[in-house]
C-alpha beads as a LAMMPS data file, in Angstrom:
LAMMPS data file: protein, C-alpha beads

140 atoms
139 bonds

1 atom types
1 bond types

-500.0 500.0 xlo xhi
-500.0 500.0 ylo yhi
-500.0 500.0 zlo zhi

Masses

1 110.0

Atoms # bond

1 1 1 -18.631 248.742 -310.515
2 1 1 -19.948 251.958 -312.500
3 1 1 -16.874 251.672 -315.354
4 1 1 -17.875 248.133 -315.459
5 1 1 -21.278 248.348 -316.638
6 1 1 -20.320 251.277 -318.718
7 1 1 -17.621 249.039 -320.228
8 1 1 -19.843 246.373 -321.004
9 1 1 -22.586 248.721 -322.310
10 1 1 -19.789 250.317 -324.736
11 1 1 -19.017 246.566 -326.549
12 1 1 -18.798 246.861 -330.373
13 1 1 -20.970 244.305 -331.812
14 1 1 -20.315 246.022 -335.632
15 1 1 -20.430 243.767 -338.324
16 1 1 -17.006 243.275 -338.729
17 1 1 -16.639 242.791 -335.266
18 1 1 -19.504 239.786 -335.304
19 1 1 -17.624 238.414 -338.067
20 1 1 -13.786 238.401 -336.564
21 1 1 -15.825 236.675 -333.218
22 1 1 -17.746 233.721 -335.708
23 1 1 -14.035 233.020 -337.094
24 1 1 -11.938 233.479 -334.018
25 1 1 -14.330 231.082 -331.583
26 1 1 -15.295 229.299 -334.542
27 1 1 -11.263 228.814 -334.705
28 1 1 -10.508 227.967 -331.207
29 1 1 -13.154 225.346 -331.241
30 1 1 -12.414 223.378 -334.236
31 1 1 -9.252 223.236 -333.254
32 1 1 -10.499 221.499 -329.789
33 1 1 -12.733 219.327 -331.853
34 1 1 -9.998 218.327 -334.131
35 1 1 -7.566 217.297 -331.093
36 1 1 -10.095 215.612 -329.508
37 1 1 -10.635 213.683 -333.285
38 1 1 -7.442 213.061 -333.169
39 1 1 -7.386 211.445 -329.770
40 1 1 -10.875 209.248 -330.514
41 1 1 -13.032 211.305 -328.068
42 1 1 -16.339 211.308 -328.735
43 1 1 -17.715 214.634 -327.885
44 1 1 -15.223 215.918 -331.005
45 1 1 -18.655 215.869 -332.858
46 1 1 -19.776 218.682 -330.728
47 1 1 -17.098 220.936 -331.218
48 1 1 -16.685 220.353 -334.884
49 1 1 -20.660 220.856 -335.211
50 1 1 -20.902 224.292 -333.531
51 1 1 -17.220 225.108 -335.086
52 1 1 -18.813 224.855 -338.340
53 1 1 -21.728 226.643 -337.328
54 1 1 -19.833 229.755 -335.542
55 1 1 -17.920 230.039 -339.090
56 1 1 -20.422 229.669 -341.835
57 1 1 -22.163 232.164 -339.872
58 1 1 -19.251 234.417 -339.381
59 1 1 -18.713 234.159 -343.219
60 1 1 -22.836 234.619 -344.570
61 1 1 -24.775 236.243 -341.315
62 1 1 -22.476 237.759 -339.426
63 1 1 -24.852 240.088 -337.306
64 1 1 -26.964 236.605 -336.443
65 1 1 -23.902 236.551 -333.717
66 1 1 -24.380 239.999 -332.076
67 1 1 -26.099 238.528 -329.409
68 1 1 -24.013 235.543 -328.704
69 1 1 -21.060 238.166 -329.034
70 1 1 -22.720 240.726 -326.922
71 1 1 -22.630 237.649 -324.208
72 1 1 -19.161 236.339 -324.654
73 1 1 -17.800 239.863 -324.656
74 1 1 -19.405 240.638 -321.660
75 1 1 -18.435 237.450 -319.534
76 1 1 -15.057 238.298 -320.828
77 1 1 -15.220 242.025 -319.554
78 1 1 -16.446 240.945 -316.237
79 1 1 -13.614 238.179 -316.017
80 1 1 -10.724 240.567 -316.850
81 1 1 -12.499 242.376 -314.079
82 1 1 -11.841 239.949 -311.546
83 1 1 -8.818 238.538 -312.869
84 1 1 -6.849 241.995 -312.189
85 1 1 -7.386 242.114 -309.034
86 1 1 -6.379 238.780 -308.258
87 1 1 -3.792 238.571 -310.271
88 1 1 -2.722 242.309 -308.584
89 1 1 -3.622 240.746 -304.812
90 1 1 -1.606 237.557 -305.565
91 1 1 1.881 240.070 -306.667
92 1 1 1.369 241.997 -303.644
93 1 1 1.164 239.293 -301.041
94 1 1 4.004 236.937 -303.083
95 1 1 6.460 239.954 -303.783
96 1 1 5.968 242.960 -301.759
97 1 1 4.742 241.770 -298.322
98 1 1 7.646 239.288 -298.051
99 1 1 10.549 242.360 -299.085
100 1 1 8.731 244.372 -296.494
101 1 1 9.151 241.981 -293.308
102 1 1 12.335 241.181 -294.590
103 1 1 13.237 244.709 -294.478
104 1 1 11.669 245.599 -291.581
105 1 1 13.525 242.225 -290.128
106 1 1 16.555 243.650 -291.425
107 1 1 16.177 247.237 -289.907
108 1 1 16.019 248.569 -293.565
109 1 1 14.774 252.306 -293.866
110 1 1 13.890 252.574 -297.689
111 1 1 12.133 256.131 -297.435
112 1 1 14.592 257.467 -294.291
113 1 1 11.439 257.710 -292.161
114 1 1 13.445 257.482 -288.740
115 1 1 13.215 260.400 -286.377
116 1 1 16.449 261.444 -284.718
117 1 1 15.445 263.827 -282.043
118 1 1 18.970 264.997 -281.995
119 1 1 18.724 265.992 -285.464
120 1 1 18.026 269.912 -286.326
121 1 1 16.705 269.434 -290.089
122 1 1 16.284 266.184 -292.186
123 1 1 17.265 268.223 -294.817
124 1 1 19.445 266.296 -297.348
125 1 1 21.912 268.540 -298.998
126 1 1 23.548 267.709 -302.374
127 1 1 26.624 268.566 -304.015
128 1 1 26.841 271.300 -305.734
129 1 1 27.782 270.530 -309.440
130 1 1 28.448 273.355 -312.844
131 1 1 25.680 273.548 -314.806
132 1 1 26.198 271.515 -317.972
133 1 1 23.864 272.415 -321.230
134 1 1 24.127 269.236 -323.264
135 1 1 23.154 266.864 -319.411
136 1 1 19.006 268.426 -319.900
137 1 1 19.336 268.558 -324.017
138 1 1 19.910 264.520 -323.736
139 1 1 17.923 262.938 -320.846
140 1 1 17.990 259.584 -322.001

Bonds

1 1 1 2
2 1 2 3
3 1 3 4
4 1 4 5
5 1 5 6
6 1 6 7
7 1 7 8
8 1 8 9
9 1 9 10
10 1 10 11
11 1 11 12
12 1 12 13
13 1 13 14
14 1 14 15
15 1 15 16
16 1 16 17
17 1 17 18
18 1 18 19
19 1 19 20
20 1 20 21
21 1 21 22
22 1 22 23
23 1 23 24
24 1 24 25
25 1 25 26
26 1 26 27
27 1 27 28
28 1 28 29
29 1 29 30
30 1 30 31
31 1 31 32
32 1 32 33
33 1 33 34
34 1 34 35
35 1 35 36
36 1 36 37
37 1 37 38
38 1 38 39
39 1 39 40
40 1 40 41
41 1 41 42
42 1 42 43
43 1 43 44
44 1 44 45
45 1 45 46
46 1 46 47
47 1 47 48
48 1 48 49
49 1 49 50
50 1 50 51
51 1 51 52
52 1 52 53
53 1 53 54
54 1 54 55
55 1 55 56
56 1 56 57
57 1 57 58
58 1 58 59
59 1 59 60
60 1 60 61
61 1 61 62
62 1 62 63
63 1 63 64
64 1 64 65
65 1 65 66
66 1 66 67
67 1 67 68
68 1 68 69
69 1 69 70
70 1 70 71
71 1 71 72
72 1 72 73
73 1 73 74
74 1 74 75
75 1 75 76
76 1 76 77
77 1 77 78
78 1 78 79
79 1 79 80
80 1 80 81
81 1 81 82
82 1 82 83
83 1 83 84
84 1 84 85
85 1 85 86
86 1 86 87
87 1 87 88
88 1 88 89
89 1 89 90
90 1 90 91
91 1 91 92
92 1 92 93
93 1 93 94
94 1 94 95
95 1 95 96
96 1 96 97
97 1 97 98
98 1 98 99
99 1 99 100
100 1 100 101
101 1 101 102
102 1 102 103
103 1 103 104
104 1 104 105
105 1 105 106
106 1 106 107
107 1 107 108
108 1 108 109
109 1 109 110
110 1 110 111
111 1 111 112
112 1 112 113
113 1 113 114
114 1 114 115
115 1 115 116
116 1 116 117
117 1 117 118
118 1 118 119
119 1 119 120
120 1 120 121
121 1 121 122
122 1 122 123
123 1 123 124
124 1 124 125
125 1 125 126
126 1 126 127
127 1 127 128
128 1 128 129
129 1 129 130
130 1 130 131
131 1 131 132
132 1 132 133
133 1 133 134
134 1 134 135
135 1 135 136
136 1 136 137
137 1 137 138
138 1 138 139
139 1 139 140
């Protein structure tokens, strides 16, 4: 929760910054307001007002935005927040929990965790091979 709120107390609200905000939401919403023109909605007013307003702003007062940026750049912080650990809880229980019971169904031992009590080392030997110069010159 600390890097949060250190996150969202670390937004750049420059100038510049206030002005690329005013063109892209600006953007995004007249292009809403124009589909929703296009398709006779009525609430295409709405969009296309504060679409007009977001970019004439951007263009001639662009620090008038810092606090509506300041806002939006904070909801945004605290959504990606949220978002990756959903999105992260969502890839564990749909991909790795179902690999592991099938393993585990399977009798699969991925990291050779079985103890054999007859066993004196689980040491795992490997071949012996010549050293060749030009193998650790070229890793990749």
């Amino acid at each position: 929760m600390k890097e949060l709120i250190t996150e969202i107390s670390h937004i750049n609200s420059s100038k510049k910054e206030c002005r690329k905000f005013g063109y892209s939401v600006g953007s995004v919403l007249l292009i809403i307001g124009l589909a929703l023109l296009y398709f006779e909605k009525s609430s295409a007013v709405y969009f296309l007002s504060i679409a007009g307003i977001l970019i004439i702003l951007g263009f001639m007062l662009p620090a008038s935005l810092k606090p509506l940026q300041k806002i939006w750049m904070g909801i945004s912080v605290i959504l990606g927040f949220i978002m990756t650990r959903v999105i992260l809880t969502f890839l564990f229980y749909i991909i790795v929990t179902p690999v592991a019971l099938i393993a585990k169904i399977a009798g699969k031992d991925f990291l050779n965790l079985k103890i054999e009590k007859e066993k004196n080392s689980y040491w795992i030997f490997r071949e012996k091979k010549e050293y060749n110069k030009t193998e650790t010159e070229k890793q990749y």
